[in-house]
C-alpha positions in Angstrom: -16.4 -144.9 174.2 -19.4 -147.9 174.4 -22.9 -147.1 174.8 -25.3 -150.2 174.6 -27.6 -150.0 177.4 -31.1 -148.1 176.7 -30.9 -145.3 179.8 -31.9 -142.0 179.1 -30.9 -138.6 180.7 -33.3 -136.4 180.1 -32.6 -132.6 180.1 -33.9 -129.3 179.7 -36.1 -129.4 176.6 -34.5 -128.8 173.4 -30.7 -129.4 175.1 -28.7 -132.3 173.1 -28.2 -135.8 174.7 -25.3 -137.4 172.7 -24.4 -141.6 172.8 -21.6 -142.7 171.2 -21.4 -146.1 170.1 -18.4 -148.2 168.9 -20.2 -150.4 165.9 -23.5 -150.0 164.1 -24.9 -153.1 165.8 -25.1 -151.1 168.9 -26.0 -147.7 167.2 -28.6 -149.3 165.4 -29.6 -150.9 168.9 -30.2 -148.5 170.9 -31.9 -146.9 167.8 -34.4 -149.4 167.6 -35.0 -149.9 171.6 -35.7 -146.3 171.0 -37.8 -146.2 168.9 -40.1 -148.7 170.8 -40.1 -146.9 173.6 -41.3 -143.5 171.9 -43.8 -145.9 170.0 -45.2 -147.1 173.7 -45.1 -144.2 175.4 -47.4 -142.5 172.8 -49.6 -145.3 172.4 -50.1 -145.5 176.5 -50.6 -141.2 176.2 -52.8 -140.6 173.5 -53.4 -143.9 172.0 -51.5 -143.3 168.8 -48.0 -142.9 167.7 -46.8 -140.2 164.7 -43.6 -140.9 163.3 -41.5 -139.2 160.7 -39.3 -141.2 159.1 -35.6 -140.1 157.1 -34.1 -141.6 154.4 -30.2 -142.7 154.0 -28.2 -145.7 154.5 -28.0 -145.3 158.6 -32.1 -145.0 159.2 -31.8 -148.5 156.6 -30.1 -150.3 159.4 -32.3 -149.3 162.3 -35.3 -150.1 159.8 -34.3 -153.4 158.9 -33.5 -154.6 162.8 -37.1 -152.9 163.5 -38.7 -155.3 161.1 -36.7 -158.1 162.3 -38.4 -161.1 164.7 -36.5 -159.4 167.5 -38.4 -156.0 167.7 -40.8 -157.0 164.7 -44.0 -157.4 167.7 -42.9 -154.8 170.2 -44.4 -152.1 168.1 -48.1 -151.6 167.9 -47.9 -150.8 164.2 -51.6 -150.6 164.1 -51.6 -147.6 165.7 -48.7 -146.2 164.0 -49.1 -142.8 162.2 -45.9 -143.1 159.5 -44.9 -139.5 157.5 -41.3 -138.5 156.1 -39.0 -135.6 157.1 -38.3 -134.8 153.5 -38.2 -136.3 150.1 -36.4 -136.1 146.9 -38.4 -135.1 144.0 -38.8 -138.5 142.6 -41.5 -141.3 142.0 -41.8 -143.8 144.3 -40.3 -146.1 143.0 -37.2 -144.6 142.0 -33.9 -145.8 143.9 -33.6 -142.5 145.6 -36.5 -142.0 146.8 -36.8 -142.2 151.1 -40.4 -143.6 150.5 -38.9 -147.0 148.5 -36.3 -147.5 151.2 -38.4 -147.2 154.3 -41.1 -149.4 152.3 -38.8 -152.3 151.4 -36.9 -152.3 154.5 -39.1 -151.6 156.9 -43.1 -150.6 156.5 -43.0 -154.0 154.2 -42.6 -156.3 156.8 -45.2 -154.6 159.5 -48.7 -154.5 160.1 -48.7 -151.1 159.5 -52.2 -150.0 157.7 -52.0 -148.5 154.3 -54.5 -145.8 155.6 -51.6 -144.8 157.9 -48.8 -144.7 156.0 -48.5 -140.5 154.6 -45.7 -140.5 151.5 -44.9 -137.1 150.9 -45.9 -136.9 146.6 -42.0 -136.3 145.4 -43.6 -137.4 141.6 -45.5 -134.3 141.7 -44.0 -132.1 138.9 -45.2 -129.1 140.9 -42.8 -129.3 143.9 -44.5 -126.3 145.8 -48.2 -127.9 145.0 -46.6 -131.7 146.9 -46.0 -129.3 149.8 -48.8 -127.8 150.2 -50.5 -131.3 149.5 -48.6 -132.6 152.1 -49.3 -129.9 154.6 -52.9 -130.9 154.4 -52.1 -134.4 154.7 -50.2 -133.3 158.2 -53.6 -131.6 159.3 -56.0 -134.8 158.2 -53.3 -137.1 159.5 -53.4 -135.3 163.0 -56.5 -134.2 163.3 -55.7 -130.9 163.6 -58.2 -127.9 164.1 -57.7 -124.1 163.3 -53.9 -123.0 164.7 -53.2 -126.1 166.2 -49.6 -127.6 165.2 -48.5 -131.4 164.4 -46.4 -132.5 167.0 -44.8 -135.9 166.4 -44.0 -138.5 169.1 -40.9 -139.2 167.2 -39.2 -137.3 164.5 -35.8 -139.3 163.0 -33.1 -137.0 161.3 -30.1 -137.1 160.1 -27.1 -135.2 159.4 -25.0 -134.7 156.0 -21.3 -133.7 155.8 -22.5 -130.3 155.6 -24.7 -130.0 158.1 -27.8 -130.1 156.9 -30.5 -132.3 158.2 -34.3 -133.1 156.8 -33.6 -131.5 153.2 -32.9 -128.1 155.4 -29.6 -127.5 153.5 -27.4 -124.5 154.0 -28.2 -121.1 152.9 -31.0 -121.9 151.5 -34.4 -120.6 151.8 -36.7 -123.2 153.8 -34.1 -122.1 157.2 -36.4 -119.1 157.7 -40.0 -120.2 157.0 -42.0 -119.9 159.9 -45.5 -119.5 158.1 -45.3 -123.3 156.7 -45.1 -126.9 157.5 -43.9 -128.2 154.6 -41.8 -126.9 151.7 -40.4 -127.2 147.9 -36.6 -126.2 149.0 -34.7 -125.2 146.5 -30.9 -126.5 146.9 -28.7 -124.7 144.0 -25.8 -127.0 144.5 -27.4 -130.2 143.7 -29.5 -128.6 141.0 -32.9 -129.8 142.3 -35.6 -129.1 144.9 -36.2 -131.0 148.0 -39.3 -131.5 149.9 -39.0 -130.8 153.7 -40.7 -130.2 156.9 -39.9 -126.8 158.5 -38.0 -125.5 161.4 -41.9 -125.3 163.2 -42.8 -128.7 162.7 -39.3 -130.5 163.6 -39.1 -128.1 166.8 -42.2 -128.9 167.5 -41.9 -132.8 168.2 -41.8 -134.8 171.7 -38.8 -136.5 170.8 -35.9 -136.0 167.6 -33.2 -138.5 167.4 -30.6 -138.0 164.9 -28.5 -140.9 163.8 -25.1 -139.9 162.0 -22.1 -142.1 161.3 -19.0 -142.3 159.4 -16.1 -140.2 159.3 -17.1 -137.7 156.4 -19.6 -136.7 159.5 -16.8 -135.6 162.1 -16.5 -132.0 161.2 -20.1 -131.2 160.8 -21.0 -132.9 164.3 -18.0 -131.2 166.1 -19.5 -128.0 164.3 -23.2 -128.7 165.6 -22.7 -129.9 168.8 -19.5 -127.7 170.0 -18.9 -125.0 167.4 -19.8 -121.5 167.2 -24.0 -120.7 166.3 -23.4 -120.5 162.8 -27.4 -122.2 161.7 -27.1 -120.5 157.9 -23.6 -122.6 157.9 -24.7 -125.7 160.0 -28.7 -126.1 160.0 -28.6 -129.2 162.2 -28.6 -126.3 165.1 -31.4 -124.9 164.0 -32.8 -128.2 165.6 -33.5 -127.6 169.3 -37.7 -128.7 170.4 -39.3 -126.6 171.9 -41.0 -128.9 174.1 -39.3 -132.2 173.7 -36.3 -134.1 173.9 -33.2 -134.6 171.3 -31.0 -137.4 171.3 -27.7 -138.2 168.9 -26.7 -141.4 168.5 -23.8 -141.4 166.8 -20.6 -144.1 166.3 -16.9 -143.1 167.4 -16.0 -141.9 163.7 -18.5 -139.1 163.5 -17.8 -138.8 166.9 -13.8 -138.3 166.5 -13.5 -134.6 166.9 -15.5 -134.1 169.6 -13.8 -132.7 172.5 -16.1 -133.8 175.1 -17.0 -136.7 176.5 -20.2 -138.3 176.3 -21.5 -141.7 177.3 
C-alpha cells in the first residue's frame, strides 16, 4: 500500500480517514503538506492558526521537514498560535520534555513569535496548579469569553503501543473529565503524572491527525480502528471530533494487522 499524493476524502465528522504509507519520507510528507494546508485554511478563515503540537520521535520527523527550505516559507508562522497536547512533568530543558523537541527541531528554525508560542509549565512541582495555569493560557490564547470552548485548527496526536494518545493513558482518570481542559493525569504504571488536554478540547478541534509507526503499534491500531469499543482499554477511540475531521497517517508496519484496505 503507497499513499504519496495530498487528496483528502472528507467524511462524516468525527469518522477516521486512514493513509498508509510505505517509508517515513512519504508519511512525514503527507504530514507536512498537511499541516500547511490546515495552517492556510485557518489563516484564509479567521486569520490565525492554533496548533497543538505532540511529542515523540514520529512528530520529530514531520517537524524537522516543516522547518526545512522546502516547507520552511509555506507557513505563515506569524500567525501561528503553537500549544502542546500534553507534557511530561519536566523542565524544559530536560531531554524528555515535548517542549525541547518541538523547540529544537522545529519552532527554532521559524518565525514563529515568542508571544505565540504556549508551553504547557511541566517544571511546575504542583502538577494540578500547571493545569489549571494552562487552562487559562487556552482561554487568553484564544480569546475565549464565558462558555465558549478552544477549538484548534489542528490538533497532532499520537498513539502508544497501548493505546493511549495525548497523555490519556488507559484506565486512568483524565478519560472521564468533562468539566476541564487541561489536567494533572495520574498514570500508576509509569509512576508519574502527565499533563494533558481532555477528551472536550481534542473533540473539539477542526482537524486531528494522528501519526503512528512501527510495528510495536500494529495491535493497538488494529484495536482502534477495527476492534471492539473498548475506550477504558484503547483511549485513542475516545478520539472522534465533534465537528471536525480525523486523519491517520500511518506506515505499513503499524498498519500490518489491519484487515481493511485503505489508500
Amino acid at each position: 500500500m503507497n499513499d504519496s499524493d495530498t487528496q483528502r476524502t472528507p467524511g462524516a465528522p468525527g469518522t477516521p480517514h486512514v493513509r498508509v504509507f510505505d517509508d517515513d519520507t512519504a508519511l512525514f510528507t503527507a504530514a507536512a503538506d498537511e499541516f500547511v494546508h490546515a495552517a492556510r485554511e485557518a489563516v484564509a478563515r479567521h486569520g490565525r492558526f492554533f496548533v497543538a503540537l505532540s511529542g515523540g520521535s514520529t512528530p520529530r520527523g514531520l517537524y524537522q521537514l516543516l522547518a526545512s527550505p522546502a516547507y520552511h516559507q509555506q507557513v505563515d508562522w506569524a500567525r501561528a498560535y503553537v500549544f502542546w497536547g500534553d507534557e511530561r512533568c519536566v523542565p524544559p530543558t530536560d531531554a524528555e520534555s515535548n517542549y525541547r523537541m518541538a523547540r529544537e527541531s522545529l519552532l527554532f528554525h521559524v518565525p514563529v513569535p515568542h508571544e505565540h508560542v504556549y508551553r504547557m509549565p511541566g517544571d511546575n512541582p504542583d502538577p494540578v496548579a500547571a493545569a489549571a495555569i494552562y487552562e487559562q493560557a487556552l482561554r487568553r490564547g484564544f480569546a475565549l469569553g464565558p462558555g465558549e470552548r478552544p477549538r484548534f485548527d489542528l490538533i497532532l496526536l499520537g498513539m502508544g503501543p497501548d493505546g493511549h494518545t495525548a497523555s490519556l493513558f488507559p484506565h486512568t482518570a483524565a478519560l472521564h473529565v468533562t468539566d476541564r481542559w487541561v489536567v494533572a493525569n495520574a498514570v500508576e504504571k509509569l509512576h508519574a503524572t502527565r499533563l494533558t488536554l481532555t477528551l472536550p478540547v481534542l473533540n473539539s478541534a477542526a482537524r486531528v491527525m494522528f501519526l503512528v509507526a512501527g510495528t510495536d503499534k500494529a495491535d493497538a491500531l488494529a484495536a482502534v480502528l477495527e476492534g471492539p469499543r473498548r475506550p477504558d482499554d484503547v483511549p485513542a477511540q475516545l478520539i472522534a471530533p465533534e465537528h471536525g475531521d480525523i486523519l491517520w497517517l500511518v506506515d505499513t508496519a503499524a498498519a500490518a494487522k489491519l484487515t481493511t484496505q485503505h489508500a
